[in-house]
N, C-alpha and C positions, 0 to 999 in steps of 0.2 A: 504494500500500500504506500503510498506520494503521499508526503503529508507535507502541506503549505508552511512556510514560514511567514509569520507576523512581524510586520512593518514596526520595528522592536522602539523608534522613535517614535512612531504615532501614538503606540501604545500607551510609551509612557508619558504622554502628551493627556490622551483622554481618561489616564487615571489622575493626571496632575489635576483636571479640571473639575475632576469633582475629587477631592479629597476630604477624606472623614475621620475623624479622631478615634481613640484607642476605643477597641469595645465596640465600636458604631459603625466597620469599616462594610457594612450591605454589599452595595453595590461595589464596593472594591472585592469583595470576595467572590462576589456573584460572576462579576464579568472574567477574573481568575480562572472559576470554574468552566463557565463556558470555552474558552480560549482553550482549556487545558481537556476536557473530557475527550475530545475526538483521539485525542495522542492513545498509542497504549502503556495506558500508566492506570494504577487503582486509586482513586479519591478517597481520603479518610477526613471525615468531616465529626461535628456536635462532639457530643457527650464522649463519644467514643475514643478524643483525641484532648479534649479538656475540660479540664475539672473548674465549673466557672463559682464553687461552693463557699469560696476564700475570698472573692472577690472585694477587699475594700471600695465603698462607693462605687458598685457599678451603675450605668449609667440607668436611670429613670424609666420607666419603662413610657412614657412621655417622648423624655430622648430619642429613644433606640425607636418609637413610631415615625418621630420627626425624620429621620435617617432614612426608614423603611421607606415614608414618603416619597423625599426625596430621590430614592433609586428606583421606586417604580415608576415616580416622573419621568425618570431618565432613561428608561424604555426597558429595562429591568422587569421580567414575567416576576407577577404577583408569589407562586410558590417557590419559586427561589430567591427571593428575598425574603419571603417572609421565612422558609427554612433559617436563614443564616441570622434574621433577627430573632427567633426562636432559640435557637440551639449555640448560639457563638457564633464567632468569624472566623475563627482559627480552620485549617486546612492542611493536611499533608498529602504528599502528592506523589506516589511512590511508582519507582519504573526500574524494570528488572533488567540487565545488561544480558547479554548474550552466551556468556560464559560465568562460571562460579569465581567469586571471589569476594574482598570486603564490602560492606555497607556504610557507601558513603551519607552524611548529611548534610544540609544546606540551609542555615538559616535566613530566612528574606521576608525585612518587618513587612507591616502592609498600612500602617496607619500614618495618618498625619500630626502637625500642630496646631492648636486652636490660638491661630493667625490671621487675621484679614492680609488678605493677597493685594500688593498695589495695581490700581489700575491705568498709572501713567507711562508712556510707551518708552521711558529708559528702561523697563523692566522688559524682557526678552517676551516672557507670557502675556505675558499683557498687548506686547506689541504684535504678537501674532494672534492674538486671541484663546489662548487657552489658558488662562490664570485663574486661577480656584474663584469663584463666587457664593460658597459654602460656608463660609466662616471657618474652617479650615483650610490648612496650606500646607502640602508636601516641602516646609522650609528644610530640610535635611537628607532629600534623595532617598528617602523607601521609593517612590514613584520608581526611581532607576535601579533600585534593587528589584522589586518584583519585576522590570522588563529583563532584565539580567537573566532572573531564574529560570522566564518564558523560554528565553532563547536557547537556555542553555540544554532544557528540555525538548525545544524544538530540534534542535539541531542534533541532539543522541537518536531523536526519534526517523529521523531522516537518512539516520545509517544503520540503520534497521539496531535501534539498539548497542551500538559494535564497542561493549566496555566490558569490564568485570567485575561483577558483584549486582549491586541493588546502590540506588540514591535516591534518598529524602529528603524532599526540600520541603521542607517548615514553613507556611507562610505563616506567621504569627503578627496578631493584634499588640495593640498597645505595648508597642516599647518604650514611646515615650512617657515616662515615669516610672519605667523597668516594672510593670507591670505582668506582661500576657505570658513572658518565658513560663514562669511557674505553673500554669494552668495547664500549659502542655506537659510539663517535667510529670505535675502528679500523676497523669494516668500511663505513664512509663511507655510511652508512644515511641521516644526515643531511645529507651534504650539499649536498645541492641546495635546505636551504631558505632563503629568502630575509627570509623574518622570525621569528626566533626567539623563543621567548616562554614565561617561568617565571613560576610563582605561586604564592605561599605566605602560610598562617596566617600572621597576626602578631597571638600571643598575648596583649603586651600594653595593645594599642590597641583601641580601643570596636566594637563592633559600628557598620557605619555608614560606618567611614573606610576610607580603599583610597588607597594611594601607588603613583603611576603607574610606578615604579621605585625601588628601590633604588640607591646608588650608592656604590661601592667594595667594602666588604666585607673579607675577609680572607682575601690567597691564601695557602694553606695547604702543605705538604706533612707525612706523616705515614711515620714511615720504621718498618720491623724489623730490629732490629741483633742481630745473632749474634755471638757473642765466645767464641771455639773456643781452649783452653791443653792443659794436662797435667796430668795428675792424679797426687796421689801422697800417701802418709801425711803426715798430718798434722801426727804426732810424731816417727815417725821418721825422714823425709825427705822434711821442708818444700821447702828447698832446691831438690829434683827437681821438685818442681810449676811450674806455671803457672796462678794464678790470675785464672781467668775472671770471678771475681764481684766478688772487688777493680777490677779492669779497667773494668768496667761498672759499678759502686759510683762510682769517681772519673769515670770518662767523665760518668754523670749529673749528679755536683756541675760538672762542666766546662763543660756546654751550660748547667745550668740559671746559671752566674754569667757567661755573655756577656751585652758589655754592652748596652744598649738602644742604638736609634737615634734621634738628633735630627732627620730629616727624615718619619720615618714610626713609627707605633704597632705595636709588636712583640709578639709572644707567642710563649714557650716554655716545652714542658711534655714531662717522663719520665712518664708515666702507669704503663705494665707494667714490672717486672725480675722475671723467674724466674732461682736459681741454684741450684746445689748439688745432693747430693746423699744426704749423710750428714756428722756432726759432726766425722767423724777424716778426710773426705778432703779436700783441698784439692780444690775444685771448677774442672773443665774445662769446661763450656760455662755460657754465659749467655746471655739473650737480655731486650731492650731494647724498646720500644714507645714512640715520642717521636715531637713535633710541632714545624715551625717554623713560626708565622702572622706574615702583616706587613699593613699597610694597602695596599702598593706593591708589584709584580710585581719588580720590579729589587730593594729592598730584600729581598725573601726569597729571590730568588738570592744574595746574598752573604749572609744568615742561613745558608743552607743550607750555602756554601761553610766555614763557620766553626764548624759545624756538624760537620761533614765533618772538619775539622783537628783535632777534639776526641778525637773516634772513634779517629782514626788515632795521634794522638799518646799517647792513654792505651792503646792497644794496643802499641807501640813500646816504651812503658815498662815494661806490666807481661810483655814477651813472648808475646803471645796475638796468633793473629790477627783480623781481625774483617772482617765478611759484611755491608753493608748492601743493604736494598729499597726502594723505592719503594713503599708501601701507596697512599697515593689521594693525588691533590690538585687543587686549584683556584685560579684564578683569580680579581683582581678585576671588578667589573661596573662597565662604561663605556656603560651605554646611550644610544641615538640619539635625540639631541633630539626630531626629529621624530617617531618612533614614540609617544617619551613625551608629546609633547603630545599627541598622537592618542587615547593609553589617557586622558591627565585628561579629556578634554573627551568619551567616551564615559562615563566612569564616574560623570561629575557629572550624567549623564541619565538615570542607569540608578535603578532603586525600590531601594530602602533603601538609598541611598549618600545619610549626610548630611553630609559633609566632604572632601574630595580634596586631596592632596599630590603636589604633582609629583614630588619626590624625593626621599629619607630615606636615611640613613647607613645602615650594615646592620655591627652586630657580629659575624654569625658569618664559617662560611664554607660554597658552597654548590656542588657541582659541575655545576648549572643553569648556572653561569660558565663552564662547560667547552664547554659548547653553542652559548650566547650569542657567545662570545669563535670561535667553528669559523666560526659564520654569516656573524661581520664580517670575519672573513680571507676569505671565500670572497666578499664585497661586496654580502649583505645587513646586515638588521639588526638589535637585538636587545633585550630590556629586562626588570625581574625585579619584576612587579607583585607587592604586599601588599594582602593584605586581614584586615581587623580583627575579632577573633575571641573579645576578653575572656574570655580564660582565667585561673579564679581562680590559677595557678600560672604558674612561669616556663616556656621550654621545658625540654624533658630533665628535666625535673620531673615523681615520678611521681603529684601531682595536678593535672599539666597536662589540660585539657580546653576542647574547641572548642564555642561558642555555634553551635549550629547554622544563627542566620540567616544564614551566612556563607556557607554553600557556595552559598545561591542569588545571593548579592551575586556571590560570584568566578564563578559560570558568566552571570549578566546581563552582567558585562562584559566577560567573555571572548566571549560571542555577539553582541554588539552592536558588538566593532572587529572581527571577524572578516565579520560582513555588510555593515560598510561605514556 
């Protein structure tokens, strides 16, 4: 059977244009599947592939209609979207090579930022008309990750297959917030593979370069604090209250003045506080949104732990109690020497790779580590290749934008360590 390759620019052109945030990605999964079913590959979709049970704050079931709307506006048949707003957006997509050998995987997020996209014609999308008008914005290139993984699936499919083993590519939700990895991790969808394998824009290095891995990163966690007191007049009986918002007020100056560490580079950040209610009540609940990142898996456990002592001692004092969650986190990335010499010495083969980097530092953080870090405990391997993307903005910038030549550089060398 002939099976068509997809216009891997347009593609990620008309996922760019309607882009949706974590949890909510409908019609990005929808039109995924459609694209991908005719291949021969087994779809593993809902419950089967994630556990959504854990979920801090998923999204409203309000939301996820608005969404649904949205993508059967956009020409999306009703029971397949309404499947994926049902059951999750997560997706695995699995294609068996031709001959016995390892089980590759392929992480490729699928979600956006909640961005307003510009509409002024310095902006590339904008000037050709495909710029998000969704309230989201692929500011960070999942848009060119999931064409990446099309192509890379297209194109094994087109040679009948002709590699060794089995590869699964992961489309997961919400990475932004390090959220969606874990949903997949719990129902052990993953784990039987044996080489794990992330790849991402790197917006600001040249068209051309590709670093065989990243390395370190920043493991992250990202908490939701609830800070629950007693409400009372304001004027006429202060006293009687319990102030939630004071509570959470001093908790955030408390985390954000811990102090750094000498062994490893730290970050912490209160980003959300909602409080109150009205001027005359003394406000009973608050609620918090904050992050601790470190360079070192050990060092952001006791970040955390002191972290934690903050929470609890500003709640002690001002009388209130307080409720934290676990929103998303991650890991750093330790990839496998040998993998990573494997990806430099395909990519310096591959057309339009004019530069290769064995390894490079990675400032954010990325729950592709959550994957990578499942494979090595289970005793394969793992590694978090970049490709070079010259985007006139930074990430999470909302005139961040991917050079197109890039999706074909990252599915060249994703097809060429995968064939061996």
């Amino acid at each position: 059977m002939v099976y068509a390759k997809t216009d891997l620019p347009f593609l990620r052109r008309d996922l760019h244009q309607h882009a949706e945030p974590g949890f909510c990605e409908i019609r990005t999964a929808s039109i995924l599947e459609e694209k991908l079913e005719t291949l021969p590959v087994t779809i593993l979709k809902g419950e089967e592939i994630q556990d959504r049970s854990a979920i801090v704050n998923y999204p409203s079931d309000a939301e996820l209609n608005h969404w649904y709307d949205l993508a059967v506006t956009g020409g999306i048949e009703e029971p397949r979207a309404r499947y994926f707003r049902d059951h999750g957006t997560a997706m695995i997509v699995v294609m068996k090579g031709n001959r016995p050998g390892p089980t590759w995987g392929l992480r490729a997020d699928i979600d956006a930022l909640r961005l307003e996209e510009p509409t002024d014609h310095s902006h590339l999308p904008a000037r050709l008309g495909f710029n998000s008008r969704t309230g989201a914005m692929h500011a960070c290139g999942h848009d060119a990750h999931m064409s990446i993984a099309v192509g890379l699936l297209e194109s094994l499919a087109t040679t009948g297959c002709d590699f060794a083993g089995t590869l699964k590519v992961v489309f997961q939700p919400a990475e932004e917030g390090v959220r969606g990895a874990d949903t997949i991790l719990r129902t052990g969808a993953t784990d039987d593979v044996t080489t794990m394998l992330g790849l991402h824009v790197d917006g600001p290095s040249p068209i051309g370069e590709v670093t065989a891995s990243t390395v370190g990163g920043m493991a992250v966690n990202g908490f939701l604090v609830e800070f629950q007191g007693k409400t009372s007049h304001a004027s006429m009986a202060p006293e009687q209250g319990r102030n939630a918002l004071l509570a959470a007020a001093a908790a955030s100056l408390g985390i954000m003045a811990l102090p750094r560490f000498g062994t490893a580079d730290t970050r912490l950040n209160v980003g959300v506080l909602h409080a109150g209610d009205a001027v005359n009540i003394v406000p009973a609940h608050a609620t918090m949104e904050a992050e601790a990142r470190a360079t070192d898996d050990d060092v952001l456990e006791d970040l955390v732990s002191r972290v934690e002592q903050v929470l609890d001692g500003t709640a002690s004092a001002y009388g209130v109690s307080v409720k934290r969650s676990i929103m998303g986190h991650a890991v750093t990335v330790r990839p496998d020497a040998d993998l990573v010499d494997a990806i430099a010495a395909v990519a310096a083969a591959t057309q339009g790779v004019t530069e290769v980097k064995r390894t490079a530092p990675m400032g954010a953080s990325d729950d592709a580590s959550l994957f990578i870090r499942n494979t090595q405990k289970h005793g394969g391997q793992g590694a978090f290749i970049m490709v070079g993307a010259n985007s006139p903005a930074p990430h999470h910038n909302n005139y961040f934008d991917v050079d197109e030549q890039a999706i074909a550089i990252g599915e060249g060398v994703l097809e060429r360590l995968i064939r061996g």
